[in-house]
C-alpha positions in Angstrom: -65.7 27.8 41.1 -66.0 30.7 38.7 -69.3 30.9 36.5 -67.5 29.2 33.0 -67.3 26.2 34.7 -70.3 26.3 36.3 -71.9 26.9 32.5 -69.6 23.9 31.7 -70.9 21.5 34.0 -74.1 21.9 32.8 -73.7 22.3 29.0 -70.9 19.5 28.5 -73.3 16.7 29.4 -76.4 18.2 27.3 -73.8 18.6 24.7 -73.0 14.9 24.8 -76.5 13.4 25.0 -77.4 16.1 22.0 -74.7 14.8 20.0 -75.2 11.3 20.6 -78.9 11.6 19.4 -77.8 13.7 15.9 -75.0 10.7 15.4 -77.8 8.1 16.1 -80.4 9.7 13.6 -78.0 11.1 11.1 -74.8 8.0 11.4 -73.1 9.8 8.4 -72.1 12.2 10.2 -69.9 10.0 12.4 -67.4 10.3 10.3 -67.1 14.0 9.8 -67.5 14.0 13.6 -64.1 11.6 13.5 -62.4 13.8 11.4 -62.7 16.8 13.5 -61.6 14.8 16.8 -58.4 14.0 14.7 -57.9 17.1 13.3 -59.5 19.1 15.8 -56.7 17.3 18.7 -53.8 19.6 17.8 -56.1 22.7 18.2 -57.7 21.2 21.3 -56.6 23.4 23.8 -58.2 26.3 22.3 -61.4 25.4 22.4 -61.7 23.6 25.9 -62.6 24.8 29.3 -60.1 23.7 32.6 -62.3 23.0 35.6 -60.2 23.4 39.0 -57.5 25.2 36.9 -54.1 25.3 38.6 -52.2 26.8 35.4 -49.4 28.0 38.5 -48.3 24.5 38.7 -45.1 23.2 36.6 -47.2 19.7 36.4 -48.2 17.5 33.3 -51.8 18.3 33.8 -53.3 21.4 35.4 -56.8 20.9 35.4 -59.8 18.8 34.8 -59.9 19.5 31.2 -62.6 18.7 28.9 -62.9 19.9 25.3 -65.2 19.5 21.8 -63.2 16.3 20.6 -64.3 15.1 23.7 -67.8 15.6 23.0 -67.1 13.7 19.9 -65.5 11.2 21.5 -68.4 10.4 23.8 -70.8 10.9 21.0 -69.0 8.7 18.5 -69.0 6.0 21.0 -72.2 6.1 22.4 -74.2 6.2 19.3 -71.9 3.7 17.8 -73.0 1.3 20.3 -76.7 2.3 20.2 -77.0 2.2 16.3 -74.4 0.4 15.1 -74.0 0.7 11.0 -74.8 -2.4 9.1 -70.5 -3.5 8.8 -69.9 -2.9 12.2 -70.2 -4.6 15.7 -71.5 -3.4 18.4 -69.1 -3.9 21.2 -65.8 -6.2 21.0 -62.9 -6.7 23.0 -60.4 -3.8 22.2 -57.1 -5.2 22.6 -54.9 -4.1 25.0 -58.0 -2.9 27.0 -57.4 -5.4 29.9 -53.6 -3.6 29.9 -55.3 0.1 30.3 -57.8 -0.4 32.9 -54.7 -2.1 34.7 -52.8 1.4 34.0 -55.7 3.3 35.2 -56.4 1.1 38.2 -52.7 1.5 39.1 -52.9 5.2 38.5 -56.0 5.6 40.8 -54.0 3.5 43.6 -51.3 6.2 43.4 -53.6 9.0 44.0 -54.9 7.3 47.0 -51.9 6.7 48.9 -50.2 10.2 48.1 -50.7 13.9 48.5 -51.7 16.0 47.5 -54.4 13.9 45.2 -55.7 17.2 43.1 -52.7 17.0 40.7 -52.7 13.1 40.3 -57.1 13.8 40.2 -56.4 16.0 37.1 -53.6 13.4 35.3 -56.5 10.3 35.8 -59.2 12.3 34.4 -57.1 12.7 31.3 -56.3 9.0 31.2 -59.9 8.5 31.8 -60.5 10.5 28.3 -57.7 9.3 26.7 -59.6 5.9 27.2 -63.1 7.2 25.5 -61.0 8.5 22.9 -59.6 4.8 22.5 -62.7 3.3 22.3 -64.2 5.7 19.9 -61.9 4.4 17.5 -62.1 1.3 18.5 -65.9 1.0 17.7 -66.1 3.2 14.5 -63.2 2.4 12.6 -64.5 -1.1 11.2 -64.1 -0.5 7.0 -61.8 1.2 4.5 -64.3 4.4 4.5 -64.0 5.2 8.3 -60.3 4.7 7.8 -59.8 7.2 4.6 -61.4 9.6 7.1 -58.9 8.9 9.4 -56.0 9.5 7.1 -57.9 12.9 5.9 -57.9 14.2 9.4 -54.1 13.4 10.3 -52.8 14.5 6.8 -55.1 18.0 7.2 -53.6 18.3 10.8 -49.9 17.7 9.5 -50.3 20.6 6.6 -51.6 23.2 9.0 -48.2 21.9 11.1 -46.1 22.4 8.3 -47.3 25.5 7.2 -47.4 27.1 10.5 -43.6 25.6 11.0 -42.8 27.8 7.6 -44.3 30.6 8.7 -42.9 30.3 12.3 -39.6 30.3 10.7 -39.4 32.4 7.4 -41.8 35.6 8.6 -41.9 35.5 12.5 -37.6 34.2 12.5 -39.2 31.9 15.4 -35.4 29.8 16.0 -38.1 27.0 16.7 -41.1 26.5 15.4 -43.8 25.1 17.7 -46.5 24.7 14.7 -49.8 25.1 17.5 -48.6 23.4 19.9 -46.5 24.8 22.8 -43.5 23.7 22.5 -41.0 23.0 19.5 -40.4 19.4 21.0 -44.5 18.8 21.2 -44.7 19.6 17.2 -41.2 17.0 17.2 -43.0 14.4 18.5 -46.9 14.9 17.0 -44.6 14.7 13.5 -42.6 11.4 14.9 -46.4 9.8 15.4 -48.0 11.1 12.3 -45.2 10.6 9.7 -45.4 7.1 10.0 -49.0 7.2 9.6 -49.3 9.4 6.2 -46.5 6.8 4.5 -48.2 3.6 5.3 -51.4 5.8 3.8 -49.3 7.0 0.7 -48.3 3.7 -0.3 -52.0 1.9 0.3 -54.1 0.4 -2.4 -57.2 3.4 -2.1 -59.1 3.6 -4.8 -58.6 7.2 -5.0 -55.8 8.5 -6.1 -55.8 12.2 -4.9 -55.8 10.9 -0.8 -52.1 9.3 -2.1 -51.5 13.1 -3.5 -52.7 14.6 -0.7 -50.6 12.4 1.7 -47.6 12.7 -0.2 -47.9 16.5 -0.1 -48.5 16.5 3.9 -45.0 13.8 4.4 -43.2 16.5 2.9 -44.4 19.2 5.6 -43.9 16.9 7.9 -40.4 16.5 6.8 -40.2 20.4 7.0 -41.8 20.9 9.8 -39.6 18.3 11.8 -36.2 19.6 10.8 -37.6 23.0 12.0 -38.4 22.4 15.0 -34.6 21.7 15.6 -35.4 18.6 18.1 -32.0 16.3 19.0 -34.0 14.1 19.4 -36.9 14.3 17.2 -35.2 14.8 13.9 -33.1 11.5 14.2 -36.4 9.8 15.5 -38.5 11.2 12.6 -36.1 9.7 10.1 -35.7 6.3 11.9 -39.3 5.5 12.0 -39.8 7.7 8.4 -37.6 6.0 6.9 -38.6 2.2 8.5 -42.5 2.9 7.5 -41.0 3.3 3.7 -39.1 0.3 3.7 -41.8 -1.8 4.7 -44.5 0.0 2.8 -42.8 0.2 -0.2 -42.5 -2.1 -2.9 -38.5 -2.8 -3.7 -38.9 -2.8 -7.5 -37.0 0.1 -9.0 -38.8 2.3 -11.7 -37.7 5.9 -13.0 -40.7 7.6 -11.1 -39.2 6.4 -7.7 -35.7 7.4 -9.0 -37.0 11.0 -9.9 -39.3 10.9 -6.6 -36.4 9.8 -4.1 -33.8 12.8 -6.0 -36.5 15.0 -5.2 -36.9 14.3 -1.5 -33.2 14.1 -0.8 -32.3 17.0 -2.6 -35.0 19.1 -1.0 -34.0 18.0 2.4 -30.5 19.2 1.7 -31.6 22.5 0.8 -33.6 22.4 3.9 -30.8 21.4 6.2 -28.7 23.5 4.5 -31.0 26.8 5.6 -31.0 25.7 9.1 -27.7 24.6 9.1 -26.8 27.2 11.4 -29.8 26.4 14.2 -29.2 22.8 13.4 -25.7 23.5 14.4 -26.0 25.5 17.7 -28.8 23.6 18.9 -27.0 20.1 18.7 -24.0 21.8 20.0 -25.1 23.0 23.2 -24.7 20.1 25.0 -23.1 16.8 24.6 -23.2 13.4 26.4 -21.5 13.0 29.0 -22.5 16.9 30.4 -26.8 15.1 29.5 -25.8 12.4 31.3 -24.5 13.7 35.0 -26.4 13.2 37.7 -25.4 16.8 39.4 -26.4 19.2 36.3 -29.5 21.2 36.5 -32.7 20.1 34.5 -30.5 17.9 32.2 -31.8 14.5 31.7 -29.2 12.8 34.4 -30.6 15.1 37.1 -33.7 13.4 36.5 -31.8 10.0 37.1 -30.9 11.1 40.3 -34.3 12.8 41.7 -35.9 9.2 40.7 -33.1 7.1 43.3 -33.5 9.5 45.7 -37.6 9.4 45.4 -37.4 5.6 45.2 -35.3 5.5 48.0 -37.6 7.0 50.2 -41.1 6.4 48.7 -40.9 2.6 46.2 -44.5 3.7 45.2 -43.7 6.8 44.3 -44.7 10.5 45.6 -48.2 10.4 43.2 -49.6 10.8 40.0 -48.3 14.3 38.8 -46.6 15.0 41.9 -43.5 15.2 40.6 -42.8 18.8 40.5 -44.2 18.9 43.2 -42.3 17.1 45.5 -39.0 17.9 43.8 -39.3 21.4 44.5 -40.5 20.6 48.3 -37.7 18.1 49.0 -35.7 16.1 46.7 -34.0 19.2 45.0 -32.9 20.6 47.7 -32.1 17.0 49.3 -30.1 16.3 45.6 -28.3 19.9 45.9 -30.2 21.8 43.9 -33.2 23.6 45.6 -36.7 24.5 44.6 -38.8 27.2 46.0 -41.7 25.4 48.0 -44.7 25.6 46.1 -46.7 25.9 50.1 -45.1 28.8 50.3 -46.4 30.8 47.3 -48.6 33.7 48.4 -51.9 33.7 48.0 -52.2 37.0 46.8 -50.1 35.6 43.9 -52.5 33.1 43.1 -55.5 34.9 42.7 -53.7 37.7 41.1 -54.8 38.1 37.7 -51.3 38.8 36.4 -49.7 35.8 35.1 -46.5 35.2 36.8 -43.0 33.4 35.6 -42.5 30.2 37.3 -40.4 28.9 35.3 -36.9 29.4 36.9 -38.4 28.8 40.6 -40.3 25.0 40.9 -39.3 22.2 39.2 -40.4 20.8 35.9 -41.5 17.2 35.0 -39.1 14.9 34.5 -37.8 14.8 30.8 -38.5 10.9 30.3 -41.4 9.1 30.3 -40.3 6.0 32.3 -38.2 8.1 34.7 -41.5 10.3 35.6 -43.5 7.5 35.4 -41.3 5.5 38.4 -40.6 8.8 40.2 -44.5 9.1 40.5 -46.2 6.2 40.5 -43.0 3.5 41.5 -42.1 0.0 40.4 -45.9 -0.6 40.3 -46.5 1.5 37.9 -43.7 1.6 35.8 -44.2 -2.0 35.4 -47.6 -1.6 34.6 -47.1 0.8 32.1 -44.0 -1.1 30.4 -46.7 -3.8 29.9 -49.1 -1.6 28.0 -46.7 -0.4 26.1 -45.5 -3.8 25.1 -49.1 -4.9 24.5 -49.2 -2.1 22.0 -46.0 -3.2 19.9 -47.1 -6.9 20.1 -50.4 -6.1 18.5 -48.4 -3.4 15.6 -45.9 -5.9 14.9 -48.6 -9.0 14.4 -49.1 -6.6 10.9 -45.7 -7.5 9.6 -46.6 -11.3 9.1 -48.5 -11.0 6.2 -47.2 -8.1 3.4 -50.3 -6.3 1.9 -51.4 -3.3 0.3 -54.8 -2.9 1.5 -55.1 -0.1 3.7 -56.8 -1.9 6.5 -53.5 -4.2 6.6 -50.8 -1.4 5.8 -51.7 1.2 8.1 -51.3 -1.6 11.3 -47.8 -1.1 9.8 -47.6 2.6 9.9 -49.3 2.6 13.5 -46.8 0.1 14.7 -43.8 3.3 13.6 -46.4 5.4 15.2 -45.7 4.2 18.4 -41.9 3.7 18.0 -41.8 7.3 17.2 -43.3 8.3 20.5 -41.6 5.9 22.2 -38.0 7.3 21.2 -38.6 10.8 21.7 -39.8 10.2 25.1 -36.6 8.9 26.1 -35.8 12.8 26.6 -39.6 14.1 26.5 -43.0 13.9 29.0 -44.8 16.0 26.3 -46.4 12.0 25.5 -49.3 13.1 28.3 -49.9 16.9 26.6 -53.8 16.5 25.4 -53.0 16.9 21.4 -50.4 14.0 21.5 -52.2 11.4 24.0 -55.6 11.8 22.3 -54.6 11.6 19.1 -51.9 8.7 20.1 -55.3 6.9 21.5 -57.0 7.4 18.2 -54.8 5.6 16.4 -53.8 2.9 19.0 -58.0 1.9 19.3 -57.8 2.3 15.2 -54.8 -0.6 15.2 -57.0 -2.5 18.1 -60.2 -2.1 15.6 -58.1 -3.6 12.6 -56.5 -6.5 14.7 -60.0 -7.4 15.3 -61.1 -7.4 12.4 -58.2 -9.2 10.7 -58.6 -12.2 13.0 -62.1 -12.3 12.5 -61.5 -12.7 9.2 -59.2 -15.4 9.7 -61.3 -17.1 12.6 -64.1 -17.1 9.7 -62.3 -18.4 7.0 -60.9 -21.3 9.7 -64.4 -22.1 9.9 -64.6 -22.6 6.2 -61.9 -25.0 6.1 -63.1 -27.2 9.1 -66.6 -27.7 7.3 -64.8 -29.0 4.1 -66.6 -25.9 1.9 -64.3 -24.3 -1.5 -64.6 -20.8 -1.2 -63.3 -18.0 -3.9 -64.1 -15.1 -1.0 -63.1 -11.6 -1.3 -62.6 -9.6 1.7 -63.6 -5.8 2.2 -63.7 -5.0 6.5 -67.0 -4.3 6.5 -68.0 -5.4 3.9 -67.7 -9.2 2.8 -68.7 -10.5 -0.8 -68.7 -14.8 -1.4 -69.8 -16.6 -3.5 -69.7 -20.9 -2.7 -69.5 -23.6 -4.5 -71.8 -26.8 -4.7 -69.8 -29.4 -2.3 -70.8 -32.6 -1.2 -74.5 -32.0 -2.8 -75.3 -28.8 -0.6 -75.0 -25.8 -1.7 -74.1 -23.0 0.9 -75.9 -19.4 0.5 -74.6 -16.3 -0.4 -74.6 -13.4 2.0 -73.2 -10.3 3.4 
């Protein structure tokens, strides 16, 4: 263990406890420290330390990573609990809680019974934080002001996307641009799960008009930044779930300003597509489906198909928690005809060298679909386990739909609910769903939607109550903050109160 992570060991818990007893004493500053988790997720990896680092292996997590929006995280949570503000609860049911310890308990299972367990010990610990990350949310988002900070933090971390995409493209003649993430198809899908997001916020009822502005501005980078990155299947994602969030955010009525607005877009994504017409074109002509589709290729998305049979045939539960690469470049490569080098065989002069090596073309990468790595690692178990969560998740984003509002705290369940369908397309042909920007900030907003499920039905629960004791009520409804005023009924007279 080199000395940084010995410094880390020590300094990331004193780092916690001191942070959780600033939140405590100063709980303003929660929110600034929920910004910078959100905003601060898509720059996480450069400003985080990797205990145990195994950055030789083609896995979905190398390390036991741990970062500053961590520290938040913890901090967040912890004093959220211990000094609660006066609109919010102390500790509540999440939902779809019960569904991720089940996740976690299945992924834990599957370290046990496989080896080697350091890869699969480095993919639970990220779960694990993912969690924390959850709960933060959970906990602190309970009123329209923790969720305006929410929205800041996304739309900031989309314009420093966009930007980057622009200058990716235009100055460094990048063919696609990655934005800071490390891969083009990353930035595709952080944009398929923010886009969503920043058009629910756009169309809200905030007081404030400059956080519509300023999301309006950052939907347009997004836009940019999406057809950039020249993702097959990202752009037609980003549009679906773009495009779905605006028809269910927006109100039908036509008006000259949405006329002029919509001729603006269009014609602006024309130019756009029209100066990366040529990447657009090469890019989706490299392949097509039937060649994506065969089981034989190499590192298409049908030879994935067949490593998962051939692992399932042998192993049900699969070979372990990010042991896919693995074990395909051990045996199922070569046992599917096309071989890996064995990764027990790599020198370990080579490991400890301090040059960085190419090990790209040699071992085998993860498995470009989420559900087909998820079965190849983990089995039926946990593929059914994980299908649940993920239903759990819709279920709750769809319950949004019943009632049409534009408060914020109701239309951004909406945009959470495209959110998740944007991830959940792209990673049809993507694993990048468990890099550490996209699954923490994915958790952020998934423990946000838990937090306003919560507090619609508790709104609804209350008002139930209302009706059973016979009281009239004229009550107006701010999360967190709840003004009513009663009538005189039946000779008593029920007292006001926050």
């Amino acid at each position: 263990m080199q000395l940084k992570d010995l410094i880390a060991l020590t300094g990331i818990p004193l780092a916690i406890v001191g942070g959780t007893v600033v939140l405590c004493l100063m709980p303003r500053l929660r929110n600034f420290a929920f910004f910078f988790l959100l905003a601060g997720a898509v720059v996480s990896e450069r400003m985080d330390v990797n205990l145990m680092s195994a950055e030789w292996y083609r896995g979905t997590t190398r390390g036991f990573e741990f970062s500053l929006i961590d520290i938040c995280a913890w901090a967040i949570l912890f004093s959220t609990i211990l000094t609660p503000q006066r609109h919010q609860k102390r500790f509540y049911f999440p939902a779809s809680f019960g569904f991720m310890l089940l996740y976690l308990a299945v992924a834990i299972f599957s370290v046990t019974i496989s080896q080697p367990k350091l890869f699969g010990m480095f993919e639970v610990s990220k779960i694990i934080r993912a969690i924390m990350v959850f709960w933060a949310a959970a906990l602190h988002v309970q009123s329209e002001k923790e969720l305006k900070y929410l929205v800041m933090a996304i739309a900031t971390a989309v314009w420093l996307q966009g930007l980057l995409a622009i200058k990716h493209r235009v100055f460094l003649h990048v063919d696609r641009a990655t934005g800071t993430l490390d891969h083009a198809n990353s930035l595709s899908m952080y944009l398929c799960m923010t886009g969503p997001v920043l058009v629910a916020a756009a169309t809200a009822a905030w007081e404030s008009k400059w956080l519509k502005y300023y999301c309006y501005g950052a939907i347009a980078l997004a836009c940019v930044g999406s057809l950039l990155t020249v993702s097959r299947t990202g752009i037609p994602a980003f549009a679906l779930v773009t495009l779905g969030a605006t028809a269910f955010c927006m109100s039908w009525k036509i008006t000259f300003k949405k006329l002029a607005l919509t001729t603006l877009i269009v014609c602006g994504l024309v130019g756009m597509t029209a100066l990366n017409w040529q990447n657009l074109k090469e890019r989706f002509g490299e392949t097509d489906l039937e060649k994506e589709k065969d089981t034989k290729g190499f590192e298409n998305r049908g030879q994935y198909f067949g490593l998962a049979k051939a692992i399932l045939n042998e192993r049900p539960n699969g070979v372990g928690l990010n042991n896919w690469s693995y074990w395909v470049s051990k045996r199922y490569g070569e046992l599917t005809g096309v071989p890996y080098e064995d990764y027990d065989d790599i020198p370990r002069s080579m490991l400890d060298s301090p040059v960085v090596y190419d090990w790209g073309a040699k071992y085998a990468p993860p498995a470009h679909n989420l559900g087909i790595i998820t079965v190849g690692e983990m089995g039926w178990i946990g593929l059914v386990a994980f299908v649940l969560l993920w239903m759990r998740w819709f279920w709750v984003g769809a319950s949004f739909f019943w009632r049409r509002s534009e408060a914020p705290m109701r239309r951004l369940g909406v945009g959470i609910f495209f959110a998740l369908l944007g991830v959940f397309l792209q990673s049809l042909t993507e694993w990048v769903f468990r890099q550490t920007p996209i699954i923490m900030t994915f958790h952020a907003l998934v423990g946000t939607m838990a937090s306003l499920y919560y507090l619609r039905h508790r709104e609804w629960a209350y008002q139930e109550a209302l009706d059973e004791e016979g009281f009239e009520e004229e009550m107006e409804v701010s999360y967190g903050r709840e003004r009513r005023r009663f009538r005189h009924h039946g000779g008593r007279r029920v007292p006001t109160g926050a």
